[in-house]
C-alpha positions in Angstrom: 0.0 0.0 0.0 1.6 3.7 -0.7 0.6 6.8 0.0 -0.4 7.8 -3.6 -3.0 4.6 -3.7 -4.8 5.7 -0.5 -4.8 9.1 -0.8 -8.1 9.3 -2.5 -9.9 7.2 -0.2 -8.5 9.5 2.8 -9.9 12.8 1.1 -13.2 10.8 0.7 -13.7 10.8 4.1 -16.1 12.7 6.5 -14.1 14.9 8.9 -14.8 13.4 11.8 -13.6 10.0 10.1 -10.4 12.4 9.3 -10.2 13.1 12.6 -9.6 9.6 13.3 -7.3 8.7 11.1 -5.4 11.6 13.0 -6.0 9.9 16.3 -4.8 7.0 14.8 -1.6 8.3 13.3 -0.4 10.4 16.5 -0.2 7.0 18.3 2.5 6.4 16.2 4.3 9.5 17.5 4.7 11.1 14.3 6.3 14.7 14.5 6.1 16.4 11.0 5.1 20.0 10.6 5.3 23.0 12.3 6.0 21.5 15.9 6.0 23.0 19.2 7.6 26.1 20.5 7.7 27.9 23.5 8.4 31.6 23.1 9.0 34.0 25.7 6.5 37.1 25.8 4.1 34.7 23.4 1.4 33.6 25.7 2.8 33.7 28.9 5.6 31.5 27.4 3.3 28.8 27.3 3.6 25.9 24.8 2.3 26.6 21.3 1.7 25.4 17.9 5.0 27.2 16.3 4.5 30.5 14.9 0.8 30.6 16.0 -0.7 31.9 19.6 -2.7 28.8 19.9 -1.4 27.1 22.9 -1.2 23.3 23.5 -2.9 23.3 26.8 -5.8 25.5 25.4 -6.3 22.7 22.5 -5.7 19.9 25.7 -9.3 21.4 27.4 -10.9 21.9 24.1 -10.5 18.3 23.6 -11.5 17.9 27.4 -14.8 19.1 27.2 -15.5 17.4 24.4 -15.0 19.3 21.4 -13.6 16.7 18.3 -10.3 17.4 16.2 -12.9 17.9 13.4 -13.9 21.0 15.4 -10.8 22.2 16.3 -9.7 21.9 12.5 -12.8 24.4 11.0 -12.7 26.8 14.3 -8.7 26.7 13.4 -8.6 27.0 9.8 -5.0 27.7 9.6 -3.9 24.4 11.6 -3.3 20.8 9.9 -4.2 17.6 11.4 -0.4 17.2 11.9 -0.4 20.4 14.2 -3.3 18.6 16.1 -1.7 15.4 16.0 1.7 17.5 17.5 -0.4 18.4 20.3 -1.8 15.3 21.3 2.0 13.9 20.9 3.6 16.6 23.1 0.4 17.0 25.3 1.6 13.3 26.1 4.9 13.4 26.7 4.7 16.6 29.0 1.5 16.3 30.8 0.8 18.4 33.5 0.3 15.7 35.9 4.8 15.2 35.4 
């Protein structure tokens, strides 16, 4: 299977389906795009999607209280579901409970 084969059948599918796949993949830990920055004097110097003010804790409770990565993708229309996928990845590996 390649990329080039599937990639039809992924564009086919409903957004919240697409949202899935992106739960999916950021179990695998993948780490493409723009990554996660902390920048002082940005946000408090809290963790962010790089060169954007959305923070990773503020996408952490969105998801808490519900709201689906197919949400978070049309009420951010300039993130990817790799940015969202970073999140859940980082979100992970430096919980707030550490």
């Amino acid at each position: 299977m390649t990329l080039s084969r599937i990639t039809p059948q992924l564009l086919a599918l409903s957004d919240e389906e697409k949202a899935q796949v992106v739960q999916l993949l950021s179990q695998g830990k993948i780490t493409l795009g723009r990554g996660i920055e902390k920048t002082p004097g940005v946000c408090g110097g809290s963790a962010c999607i790089a060169g954007t003010r959305i923070t990773v804790w503020g996408l952490v409770e969105a998801r808490r209280i519900r709201y689906s990565e197919a949400n978070l993708l049309t009420s951010y229309p300039s993130l990817s579901a790799t940015d969202i996928a970073n999140v859940w990845v980082y979100a992970e590996a430096f919980s707030r409970r550490n």
